[in-house]
N, C-alpha and C positions, 0 to 999 in steps of 0.2 A: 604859606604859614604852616600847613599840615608836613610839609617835607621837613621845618624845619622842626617840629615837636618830634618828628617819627627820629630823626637823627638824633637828636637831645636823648630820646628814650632810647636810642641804640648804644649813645656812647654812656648814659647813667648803670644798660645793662651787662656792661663788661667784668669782669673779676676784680676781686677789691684790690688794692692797692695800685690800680693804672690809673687810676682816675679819682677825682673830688668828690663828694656827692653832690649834686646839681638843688638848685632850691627853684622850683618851675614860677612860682610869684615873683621871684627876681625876672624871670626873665621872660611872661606871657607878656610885660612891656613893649621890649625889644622887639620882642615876633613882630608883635600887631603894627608897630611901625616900619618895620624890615616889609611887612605887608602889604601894608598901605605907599609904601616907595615905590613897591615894585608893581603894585597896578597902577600909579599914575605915569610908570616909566613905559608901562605896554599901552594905555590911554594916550602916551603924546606919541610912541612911534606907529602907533592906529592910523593917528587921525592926522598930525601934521607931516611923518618924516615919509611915511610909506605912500600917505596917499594924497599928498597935496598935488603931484602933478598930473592926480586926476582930475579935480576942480578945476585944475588952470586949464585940462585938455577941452573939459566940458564947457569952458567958457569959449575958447579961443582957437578954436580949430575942429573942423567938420567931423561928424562922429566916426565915419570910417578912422579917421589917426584915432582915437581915445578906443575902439577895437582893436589897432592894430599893436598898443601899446600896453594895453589889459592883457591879451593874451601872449605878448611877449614877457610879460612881468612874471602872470601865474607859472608860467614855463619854466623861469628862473628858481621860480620860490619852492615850485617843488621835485627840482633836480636839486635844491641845499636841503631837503627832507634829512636824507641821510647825514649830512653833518651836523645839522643841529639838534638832530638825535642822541649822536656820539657826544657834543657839545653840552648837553643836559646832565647827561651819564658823567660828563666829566666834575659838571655841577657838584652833582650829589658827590663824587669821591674828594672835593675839594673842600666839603662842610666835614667828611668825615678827618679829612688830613687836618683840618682846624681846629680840634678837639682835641686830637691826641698833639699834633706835630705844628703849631701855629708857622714855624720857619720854612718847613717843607711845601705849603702851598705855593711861593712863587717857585718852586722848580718842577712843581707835579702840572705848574698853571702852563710854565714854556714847555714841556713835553706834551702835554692838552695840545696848542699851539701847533704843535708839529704835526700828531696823529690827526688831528682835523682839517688842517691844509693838503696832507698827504690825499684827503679823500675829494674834500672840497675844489680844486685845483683839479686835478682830471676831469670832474663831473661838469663842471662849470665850460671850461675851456672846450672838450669835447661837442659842449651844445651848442658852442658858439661855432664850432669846425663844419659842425654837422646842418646849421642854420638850412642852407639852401634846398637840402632835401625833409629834409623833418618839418619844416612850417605848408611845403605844398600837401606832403604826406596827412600833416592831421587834418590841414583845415582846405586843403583844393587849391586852386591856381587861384583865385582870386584875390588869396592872402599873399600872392609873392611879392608883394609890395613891402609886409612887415619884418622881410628876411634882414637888411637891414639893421633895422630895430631889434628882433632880436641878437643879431651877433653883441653889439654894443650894450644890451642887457646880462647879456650872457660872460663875456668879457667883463665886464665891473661887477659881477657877482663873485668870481674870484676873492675879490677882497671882503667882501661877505664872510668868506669862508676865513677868513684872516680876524675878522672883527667879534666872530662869535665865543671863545676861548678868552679874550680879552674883556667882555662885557662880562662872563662869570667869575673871574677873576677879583672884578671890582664887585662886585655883588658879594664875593667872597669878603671881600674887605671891608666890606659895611662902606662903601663909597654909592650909596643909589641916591642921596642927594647929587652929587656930581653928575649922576650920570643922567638926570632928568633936567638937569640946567643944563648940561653940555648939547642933550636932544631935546631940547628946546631952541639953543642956538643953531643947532643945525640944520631942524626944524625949519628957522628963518634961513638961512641961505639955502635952503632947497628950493624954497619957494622964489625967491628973488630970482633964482638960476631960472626956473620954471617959468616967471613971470619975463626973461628976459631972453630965453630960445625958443619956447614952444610959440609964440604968436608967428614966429617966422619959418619957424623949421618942425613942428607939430610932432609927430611920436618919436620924431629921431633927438628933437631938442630936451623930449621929455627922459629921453633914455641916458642922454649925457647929464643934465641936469642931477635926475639920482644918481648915477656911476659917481659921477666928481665929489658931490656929497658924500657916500659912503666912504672913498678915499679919503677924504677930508676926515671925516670921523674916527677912521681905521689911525691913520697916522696920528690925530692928535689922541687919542685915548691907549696908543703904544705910547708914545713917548713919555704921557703922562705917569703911566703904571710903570715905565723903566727908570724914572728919576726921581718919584716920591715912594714910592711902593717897591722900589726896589726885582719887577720884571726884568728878565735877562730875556728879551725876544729873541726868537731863532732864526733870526731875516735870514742868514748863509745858510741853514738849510733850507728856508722859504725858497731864494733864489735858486738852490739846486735841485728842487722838487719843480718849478716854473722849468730849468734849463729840461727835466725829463719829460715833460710835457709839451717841448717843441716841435721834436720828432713826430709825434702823437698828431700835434694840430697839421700839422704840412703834410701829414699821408689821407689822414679823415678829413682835411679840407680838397684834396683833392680828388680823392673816393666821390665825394659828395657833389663834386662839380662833371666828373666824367661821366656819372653813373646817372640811374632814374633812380629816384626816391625810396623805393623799396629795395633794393638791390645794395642800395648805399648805407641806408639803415642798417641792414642785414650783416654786410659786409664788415663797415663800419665800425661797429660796434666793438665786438672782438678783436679785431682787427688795432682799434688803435689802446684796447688794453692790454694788448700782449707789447706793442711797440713802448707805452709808458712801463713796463713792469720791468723791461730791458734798459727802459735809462735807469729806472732805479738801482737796479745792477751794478751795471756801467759806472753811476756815478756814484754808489754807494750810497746812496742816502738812508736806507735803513743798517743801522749797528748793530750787533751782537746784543748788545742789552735790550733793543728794540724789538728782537727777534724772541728773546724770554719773555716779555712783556705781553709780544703778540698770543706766544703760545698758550697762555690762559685763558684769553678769547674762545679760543676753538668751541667750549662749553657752552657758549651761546648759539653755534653753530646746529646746525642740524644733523643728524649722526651720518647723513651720507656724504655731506660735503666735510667734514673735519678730514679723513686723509690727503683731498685733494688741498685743504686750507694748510696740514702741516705740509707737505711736499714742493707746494710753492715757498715756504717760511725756508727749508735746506734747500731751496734752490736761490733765494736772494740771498739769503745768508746761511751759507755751507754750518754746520757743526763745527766748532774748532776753529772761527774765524775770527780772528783779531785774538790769538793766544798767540 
C-alpha cells in the first residue's frame, strides 16, 4: 500500500503537461483493496502452498525426513534471495511503466522475465550440481541422506525463477483476485500430491510434490497472462539460457562428485560461472540492447567492482555488435 501512494506521489510529481493531476480520494479505495489482495495472496502461499508438505511430513513420516526436507527448502529459498530481489525491483519499475506507458508493461514484464531467469537458472541449477558436496559441507555426514532431496528442490526451483516476473506482472494488472483463487487451487493440489507421496516416499515425495506444483502454476499463470493479458514470454531465450547452463551442471556436478566438499565448493564455484558466462557467449543470449540496459546497473554496483562489471558487459557483448 505505501509502494503504491509513494509511486502515485512520484508520478503526480512530474512536469506539467506529462500527466493528469491525480485526485488521492479516488483512489485511497483501490490501494486498500489492491492491499488487502495482496496480503491474503502472501497468507494463502504462508500457510497452504509453501508449507502444506510440512504438515503432511509432521504427520506421516519420521522427523529425521521433515529435517531432511526443512533444510533442503530453506536452501532453495534463499539461493532465489537474489531473484526475487531483482523481481521486486522489477515491481516497482512496472507501476511506474503503468503511469506513464500502460502498453509498455507487458514488454518491460517479458524483458523482467528474462533478466531474472538469466540469474535464477544458474543459482538454482548450480545448487543442485553442487548437492553432494554442500549438504555434508554445512550440516556433516549425517545429512547425506538429504542430498537427494535437495537436488530435486533445487531443480524445481528453477521454475521459481520463471514464476516470479509473472506473479508481478499480474499484480501489475490488478489481477490479485485471480491470482489468490489460482493459489488456492494450487494450494489444493499441493497437498493431495503431498498427501499421496510423502507417506511412502517421505522428503523426496515431499520435494516432487512442491516442484510439480510450482510447474503447474508457472505454466498455467504463463499462458494465462499470454492469452488474456496479452504477455509474449521469452520461453526461446528461457531454453537457451537452460542450454548455457548445461555445461555448468556437467563440470560442477562432477567437481562435486571427484572432490571433498571444501575443495569442490571452492573450485566449484567459479569454476562453473566462468563455464555459464561462456555459453552465454556462445549462444548469444544477451543483445546489444541488453548490454545498454545492463550498463546502467553498474551504479548500483560498488565502485570497485564497476570496471570489472563493465569489461565482462564488452566481453559478452563486444561494442559495435549487432550494427
Amino acid at each position: 500500500y505505501l509502494a503504491w501512494r509513494r509511486v502515485l506521489a512520484a508520478l503526480k510529481a512530474e512536469p506539467h503537461g506529462q500527466m493528469e493531476p491525480r485526485d488521492d480520494s479516488l483512489e485511497a479505495p483501490k490501494l486498500r483493496k489492491l492491499a488487502l489482495n495482496a496480503s491474503v495472496l502472501l497468507l494463502v502461499e504462508m500457510l497452504v502452498w509453501d508449507r502444506s508438505e510440512f504438515l503432511v511430513l509432521s504427520r506421516f513420516s519420521p522427523l529425521r525426513e521433515l529435517a531432511f526436507y526443512s533444510l533442503s527448502f530453506n536452501i532453495a529459498q534463499q539461493i532465489l534471495i537474489p531473484s526475487r530481489l531483482l523481481s521486486k525491483a522489477l515491481g516497482a519499475n512496472l507501476l511506474v511503466e503503468r503511469g506513464r506507458n500502460p502498453e509498455g508493461v507487458a514488454r518491460l514484464s517479458r524483458d523482467g522475465m528474462r533478466y531474472v531467469f538469466l540469474l535464477a537458472a544458474p543459482s538454482t541449477l548450480g545448487l543442485a550440481s553442487l548437492d553432494r558436496a554442500l549438504m555434508p559441507l554445512l550440516y556433516g555426514s549425517n545429512y547425506a541422506s538429504a542430498v537427494p532431496v535437495l537436488t530435486v528442490v533445487a531443480t524445481f526451483a528453477v521454475v521459481r525463477g520463471a514464476l516470479l516476473p509473472v506473479q508481478a506482472f499480474l499484480y501489475m494488472t490488478e489481477q490479485q483476485v485471480l491470482l489468490v483463487r489460482f493459489s488456492i487451487v494450487q494450494g489444493c493440489v499441493n497437498l493431495a500430491l503431498a498427501l499421496w507421496l510423502i507417506p511412502s516416499h517421505g522428503a523426496i515425495g515431499a520435494a516432487w510434490a512442491n516442484g510439480v506444483t510450482q510447474a503447474l502454476a508457472t505454466s498455467g499463470l504463463i499462458i494465462f497472462a499470454s492469452r488474456r493479458l496479452g504477455l509474449s514470454a521469452p520461453l526461446t531465450d528461457m531454453v537457451r539460457i537452460l542450454l548455457a547452463c548445461a555445461p555448468m551442471v556437467i563440470i560442477v556436478r562432477w567437481l562435486a562428485s571427484t572432490m571433498p566438499p571444501w575443495p569442490a565448493v571452492i573450485v566449484g564455484v567459479p569454476a562453473g560461472a566462468i563455464v555459464y558466462l561462456v555459453g552465454l557467449k556462445l549462444i548469444r543470449v544477451i543483445t546489444p540492447v541488453d548490454r545498454v540496459r545492463l550498463q546502467s546497473a553498474d551504479a548500483t554496483l560498488p565502485a570497485a567492482m564497476r570496471p570489472l562489471f563493465r569489461r565482462l558487459l564488452s566481453w559478452l557483448v563486444p561494442p559495435g555488435a549487432g550494427n
